[in-house]
C-alpha atoms as one frame of an Amber mdcrd trajectory, in Angstrom:
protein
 -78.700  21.961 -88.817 -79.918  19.851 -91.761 -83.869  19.520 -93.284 -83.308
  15.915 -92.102 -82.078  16.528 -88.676 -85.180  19.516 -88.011 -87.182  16.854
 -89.241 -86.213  14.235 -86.932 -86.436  16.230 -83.873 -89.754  17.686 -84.519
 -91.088  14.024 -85.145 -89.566  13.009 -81.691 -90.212  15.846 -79.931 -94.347
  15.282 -81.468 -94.664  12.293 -80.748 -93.347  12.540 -76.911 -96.164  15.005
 -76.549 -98.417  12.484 -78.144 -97.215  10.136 -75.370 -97.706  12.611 -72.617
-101.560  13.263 -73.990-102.459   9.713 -74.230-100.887   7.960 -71.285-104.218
   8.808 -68.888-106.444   7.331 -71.547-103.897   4.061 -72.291-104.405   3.273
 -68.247-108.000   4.687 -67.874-109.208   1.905 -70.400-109.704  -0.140 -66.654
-112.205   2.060 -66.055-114.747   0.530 -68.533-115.001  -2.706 -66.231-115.249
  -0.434 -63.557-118.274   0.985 -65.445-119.562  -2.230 -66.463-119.785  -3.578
 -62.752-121.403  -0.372 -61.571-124.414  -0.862 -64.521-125.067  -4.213 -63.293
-124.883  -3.640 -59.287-127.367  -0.389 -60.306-129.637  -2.974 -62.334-129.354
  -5.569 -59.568-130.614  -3.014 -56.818-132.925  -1.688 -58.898-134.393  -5.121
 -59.288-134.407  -5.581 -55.296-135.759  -2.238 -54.612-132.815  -1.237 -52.491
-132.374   2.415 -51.689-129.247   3.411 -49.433-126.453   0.613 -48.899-124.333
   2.161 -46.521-123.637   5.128 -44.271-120.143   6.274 -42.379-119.294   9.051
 -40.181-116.459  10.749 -42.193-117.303  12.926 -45.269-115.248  11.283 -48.225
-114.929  13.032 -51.285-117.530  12.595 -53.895-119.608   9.924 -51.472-120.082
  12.404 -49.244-121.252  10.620 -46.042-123.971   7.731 -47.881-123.791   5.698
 -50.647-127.480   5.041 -51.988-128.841   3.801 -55.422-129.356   7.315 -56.286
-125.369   7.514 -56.251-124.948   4.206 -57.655-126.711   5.699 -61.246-125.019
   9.275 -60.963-121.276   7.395 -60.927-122.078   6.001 -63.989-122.021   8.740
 -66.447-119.393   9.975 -63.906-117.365   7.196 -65.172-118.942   7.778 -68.680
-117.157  11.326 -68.578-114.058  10.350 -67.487-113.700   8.043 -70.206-114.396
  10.166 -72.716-112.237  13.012 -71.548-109.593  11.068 -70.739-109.397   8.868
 -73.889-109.820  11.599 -76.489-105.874  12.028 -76.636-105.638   8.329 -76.683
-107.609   7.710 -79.683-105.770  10.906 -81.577-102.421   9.301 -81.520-103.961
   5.863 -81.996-105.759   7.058 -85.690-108.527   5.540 -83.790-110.765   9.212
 -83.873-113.979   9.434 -86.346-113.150  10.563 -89.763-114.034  10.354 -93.070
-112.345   7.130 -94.137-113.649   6.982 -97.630-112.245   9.843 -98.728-108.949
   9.907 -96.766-108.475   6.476 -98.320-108.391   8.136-101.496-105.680  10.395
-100.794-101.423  10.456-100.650 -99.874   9.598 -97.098 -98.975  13.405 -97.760
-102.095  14.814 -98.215-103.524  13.391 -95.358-100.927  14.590 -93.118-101.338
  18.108 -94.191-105.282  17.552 -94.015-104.833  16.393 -90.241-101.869  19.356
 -89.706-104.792  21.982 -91.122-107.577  20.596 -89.832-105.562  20.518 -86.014
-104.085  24.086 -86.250-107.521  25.713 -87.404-110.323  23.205 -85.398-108.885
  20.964 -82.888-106.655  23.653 -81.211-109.045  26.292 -80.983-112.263  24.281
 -79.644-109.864  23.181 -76.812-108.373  25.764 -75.955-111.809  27.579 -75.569
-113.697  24.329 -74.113-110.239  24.541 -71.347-110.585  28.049 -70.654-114.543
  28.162 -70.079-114.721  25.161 -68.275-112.626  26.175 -65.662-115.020  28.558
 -64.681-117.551  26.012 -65.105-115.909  23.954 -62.139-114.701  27.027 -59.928
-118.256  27.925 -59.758-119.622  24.110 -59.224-116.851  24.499 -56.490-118.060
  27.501 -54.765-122.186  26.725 -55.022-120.908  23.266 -53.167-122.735  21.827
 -56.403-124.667  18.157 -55.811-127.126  16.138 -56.105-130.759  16.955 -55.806
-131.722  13.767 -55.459-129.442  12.374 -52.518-126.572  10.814 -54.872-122.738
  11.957 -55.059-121.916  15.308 -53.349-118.636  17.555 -54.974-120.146  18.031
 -58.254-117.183  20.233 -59.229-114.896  17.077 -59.279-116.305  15.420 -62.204
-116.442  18.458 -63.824-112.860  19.272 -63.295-112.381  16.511 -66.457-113.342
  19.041 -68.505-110.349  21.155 -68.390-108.426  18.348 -67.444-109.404  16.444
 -71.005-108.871  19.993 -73.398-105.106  19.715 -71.733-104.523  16.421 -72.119
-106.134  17.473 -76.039-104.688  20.134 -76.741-100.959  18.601 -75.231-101.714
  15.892 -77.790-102.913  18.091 -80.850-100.019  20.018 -80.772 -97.592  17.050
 -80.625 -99.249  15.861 -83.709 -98.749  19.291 -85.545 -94.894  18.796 -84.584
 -94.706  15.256 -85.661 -96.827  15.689 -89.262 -94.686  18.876 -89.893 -91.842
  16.798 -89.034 -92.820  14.376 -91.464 -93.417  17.192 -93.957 -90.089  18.467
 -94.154 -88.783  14.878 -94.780 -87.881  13.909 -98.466 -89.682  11.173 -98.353
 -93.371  11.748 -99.777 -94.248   8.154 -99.240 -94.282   8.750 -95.415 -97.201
   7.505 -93.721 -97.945   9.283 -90.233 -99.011   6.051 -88.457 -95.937   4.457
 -89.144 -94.063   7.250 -87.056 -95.972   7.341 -83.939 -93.478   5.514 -82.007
């Protein structure tokens, strides 16, 4: 098998992962309006002093049995948390993650690919690996302690928390299809490569 054809396979095979690890934060983009309608119904009610807006017989999950203003303010940074969990992978394939732009601008298409392939295999890797395998026991026990609100708000605690482990996956899917797709693009002959123009 030739340099070219390793090459070429890695780079597909990377940037499927890449797919995989962004696809919940393409679609969960819907969730900001979501978000944005729950701020203003919480700053609405807040404004009419209302307190609990409804009340059912069967325990949904989350809800619980109520749905007062209490709740209304706890699904926000519920939301908050899902966004950023799920959109981490998202904005790695997209280029769209912080970093330091004025230097990277200075550098080769090359070098930046092998700063991104280091700075993956020895940072990104490793924090989610360890942020997935702790946080699981962070939501196992949230599950056991029946973990909610003190206040009257959302009930099953452990569900919001099980984006923890859920986002270091969906990272850590997406990190390592960039390591295949950047040492793909390594092996190529081609030093003029750029890594954004091979996502697809």
């Amino acid at each position: 098998m030739s340099r070219n054809t390793i090459s070429a396979e890695l780079t597909k095979v990377g940037n499927a992962l890449l797919y995989v690890g962004a696809l919940p934060g393409r679609y969960g983009s819907a969730l900001i309006l979501i978000l944005v309608l729950v701020v203003v119904f919480s700053v609405v009610g807040a404004q009419f002093s209302l307190s609990e807006l409804a009340r059912w017989e069967t325990s949904v999950p989350l809800f619980g049995n109520h749905l007062s203003m209490t709740g209304i303010a706890e699904l926000q940074w519920h939301i908050f948390s899902l966004l950023v969990m799920l959109s981490g992978a998202y904005a790695l394939r997209e280029n769209r993650h912080i970093r330091v732009d004025v230097a990277s601008a200075r550098f080769s298409p090359r070098t930046r690919i092998w700063i991104d392939l280091l700075g993956d295999l020895f940072f990104l890797l490793p924090f989610f690996a360890i942020l997935g395998w702790y946080s699981l026991a962070f939501v196992e026990m949230s599950f056991n302690f029946g973990e909610q609100s003190n206040a009257g708000g959302l009930v099953d605690r452990y569900l919001v928390k099980a984006v923890l482990p859920i986002g270091s996956a969906l990272m850590l899917i997406a990190g390592v299809g960039r390591i295949l797709r950047n040492i793909g693009l390594l092996l190529t002959h081609d030093s003029s490569v750029d890594s954004e123009e091979n996502m697809s």
